[in-house]
VMD Tcl script that draws the C-alpha trace (Angstrom):
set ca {
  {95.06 105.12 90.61}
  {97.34 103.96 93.17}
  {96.16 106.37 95.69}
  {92.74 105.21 95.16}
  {93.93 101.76 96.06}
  {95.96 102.89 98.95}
  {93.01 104.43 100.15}
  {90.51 101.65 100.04}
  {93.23 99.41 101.29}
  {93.52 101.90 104.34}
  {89.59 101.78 104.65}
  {89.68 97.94 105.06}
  {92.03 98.11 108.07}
  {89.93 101.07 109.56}
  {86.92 98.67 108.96}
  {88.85 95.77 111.25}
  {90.10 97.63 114.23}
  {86.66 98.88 114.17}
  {84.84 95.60 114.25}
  {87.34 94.68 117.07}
  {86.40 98.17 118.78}
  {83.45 96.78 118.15}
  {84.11 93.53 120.30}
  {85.53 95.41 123.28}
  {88.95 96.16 122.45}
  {89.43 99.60 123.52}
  {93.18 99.92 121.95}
  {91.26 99.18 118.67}
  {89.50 102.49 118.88}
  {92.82 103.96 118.69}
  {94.29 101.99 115.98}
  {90.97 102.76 113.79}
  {91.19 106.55 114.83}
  {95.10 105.68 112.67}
  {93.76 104.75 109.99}
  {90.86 107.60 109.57}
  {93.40 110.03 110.26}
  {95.45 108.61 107.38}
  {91.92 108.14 105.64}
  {91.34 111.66 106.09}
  {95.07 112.99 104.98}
  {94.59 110.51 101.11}
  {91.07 112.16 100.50}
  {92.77 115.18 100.70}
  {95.47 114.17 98.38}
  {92.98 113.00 95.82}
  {90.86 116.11 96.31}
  {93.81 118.03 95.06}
  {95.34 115.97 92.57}
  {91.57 116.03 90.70}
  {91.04 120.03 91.18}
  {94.49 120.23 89.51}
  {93.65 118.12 86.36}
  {90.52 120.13 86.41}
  {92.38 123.44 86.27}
  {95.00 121.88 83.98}
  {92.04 120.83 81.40}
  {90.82 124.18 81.53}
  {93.58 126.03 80.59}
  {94.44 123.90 77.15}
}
mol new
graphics top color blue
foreach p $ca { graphics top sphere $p radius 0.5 }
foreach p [lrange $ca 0 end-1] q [lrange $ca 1 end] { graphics top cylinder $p $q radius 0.2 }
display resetview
């Protein structure tokens, strides 16, 4: 579950840069692009990790 963590952790910093983008601050925009991109790269991770318990259940 510590991916699952990591990745809501990373979704509260996306959600502040954003509220700054928000504000005005245009280097926030970039910052919060970061953090989707790293978003992004940890729902891909725990994609993966369940389709392999998936197969791994299957094949006991």
């Amino acid at each position: 579950m510590d991916l699952l963590q990591n990745l809501e952790s990373e979704l509260e910093l996306f959600k502040a840069e954003y509220a700054k983008f928000g504000r005005g601050n245009k280097t926030a925009g970039t910052r919060g692009r970061k953090h989707l991109q790293n978003i992004k790269k940890m729902a891909q991770e725990l994609r993966n990790s369940i389709q392999c318990s998936k197969k791994e259940e299957g094949s006991t």
